[in-house]
C-alpha positions in Angstrom: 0.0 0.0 0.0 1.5 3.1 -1.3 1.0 6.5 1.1 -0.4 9.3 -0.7 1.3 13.2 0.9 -1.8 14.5 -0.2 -4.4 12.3 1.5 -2.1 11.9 4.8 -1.7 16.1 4.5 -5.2 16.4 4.9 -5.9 13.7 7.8 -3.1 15.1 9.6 -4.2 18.9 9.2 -8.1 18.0 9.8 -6.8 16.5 12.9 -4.6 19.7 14.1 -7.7 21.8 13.3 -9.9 20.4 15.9 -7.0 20.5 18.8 -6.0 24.2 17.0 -9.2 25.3 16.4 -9.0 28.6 18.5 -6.1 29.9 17.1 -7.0 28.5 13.5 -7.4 31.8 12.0 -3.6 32.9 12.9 -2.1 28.8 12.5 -3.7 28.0 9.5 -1.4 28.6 7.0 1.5 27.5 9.0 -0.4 24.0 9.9 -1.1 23.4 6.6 2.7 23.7 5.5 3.7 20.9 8.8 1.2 18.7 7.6 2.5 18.4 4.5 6.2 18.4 5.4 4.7 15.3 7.9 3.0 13.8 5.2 6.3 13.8 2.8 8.3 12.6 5.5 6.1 9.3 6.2 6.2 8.7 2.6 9.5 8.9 2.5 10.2 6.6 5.4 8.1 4.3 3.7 9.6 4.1 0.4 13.6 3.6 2.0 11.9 1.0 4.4 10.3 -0.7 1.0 13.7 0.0 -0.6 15.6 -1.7 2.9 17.5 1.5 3.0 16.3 2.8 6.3 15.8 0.7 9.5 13.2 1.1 12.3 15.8 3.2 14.4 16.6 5.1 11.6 13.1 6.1 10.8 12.0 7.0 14.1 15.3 9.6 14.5 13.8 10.7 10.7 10.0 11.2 12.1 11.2 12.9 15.2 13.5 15.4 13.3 10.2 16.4 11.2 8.3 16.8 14.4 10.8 18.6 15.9 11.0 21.4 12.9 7.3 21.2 13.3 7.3 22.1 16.7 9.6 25.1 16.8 7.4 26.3 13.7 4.4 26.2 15.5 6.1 27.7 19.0 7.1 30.8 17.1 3.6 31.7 16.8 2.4 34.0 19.5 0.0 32.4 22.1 1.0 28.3 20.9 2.3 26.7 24.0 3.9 23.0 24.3 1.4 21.4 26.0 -1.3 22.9 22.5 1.6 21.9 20.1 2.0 18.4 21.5 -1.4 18.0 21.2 -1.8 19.1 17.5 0.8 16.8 16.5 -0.2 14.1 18.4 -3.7 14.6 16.8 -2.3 14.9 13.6 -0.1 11.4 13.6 -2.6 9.8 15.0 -5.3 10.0 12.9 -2.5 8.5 9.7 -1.6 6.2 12.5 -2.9 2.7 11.5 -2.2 3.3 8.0 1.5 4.9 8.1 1.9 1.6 10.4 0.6 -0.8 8.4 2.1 0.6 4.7 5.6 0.8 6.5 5.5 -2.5 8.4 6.7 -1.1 11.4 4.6 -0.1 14.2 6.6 4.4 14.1 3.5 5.8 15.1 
C-alpha cells in the first residue's frame, strides 16, 4: 500500500484543526505547511523501508527530526504553547496512524 502526501496532509491537518481550532485563523497557513512536510516525510520513510534503506531506528530519528521542525514552527507563533503543540501533533499522527503503520511494516507511530 503506497502512502499518498496528499491524503495523509489532509488527515493530519483536519486532525490539528480540531486541537487548534481557536487559534486557526492565525495557525492555519502554518499548519497546513507541517502537515504536509509530515506527510512527505512518512512517505518517505516508507519508500527507504520498502527499498531496505532505512531501518526502524533510523526512521524514528527521521519522524522525530520532522516533528521537531514542526514544533519550533508552531512555537514561534504567538499564544501556541507546548502542551497545545504536542497536542496538534499528536492529533495529527494519529489520525494516519494505522495506515502509516501498516504501509511501513513497522509499528513508528
Amino acid at each position: 500500500m503506497a502512502l499518498d502526501v496528499g491524503a495523509l496532509a489532509q488527515s493530519i491537518l483536519g486532525a490539528m484543526k480540531g486541537v487548534l481550532d481557536a487559534k486557526w485563523p492565525t495557525i492555519k497557513d502554518y499548519a497546513s505547511d507541517q502537515a504536509t512536510q509530515l506527510a512527505k516525510t512518512l512517505v518517505k520513510i516508507e519508500a527507504e523501508k520498502i527499498a531496505g534503506q532505512i531501518t526502524a531506528a533510523d526512521a524514528s530519528v527521521l519522524l522525530e527530526m520532522q516533528k521537531n521542525a514542526a514544533r519550533q514552527v508552531f512555537l514561534a507563533v504567538e499564544g501556541m504553547g507546548e502542551l497545545l503543540v504536542e497536542q496538534a501533533l499528536n492529533a495529527g499522527l494519529a489520525a494516519v496512524r494505522d495506515a502509516v503503520n501498516k504501509a511501513i511494516g513497522i509499528a513508528l507511530l
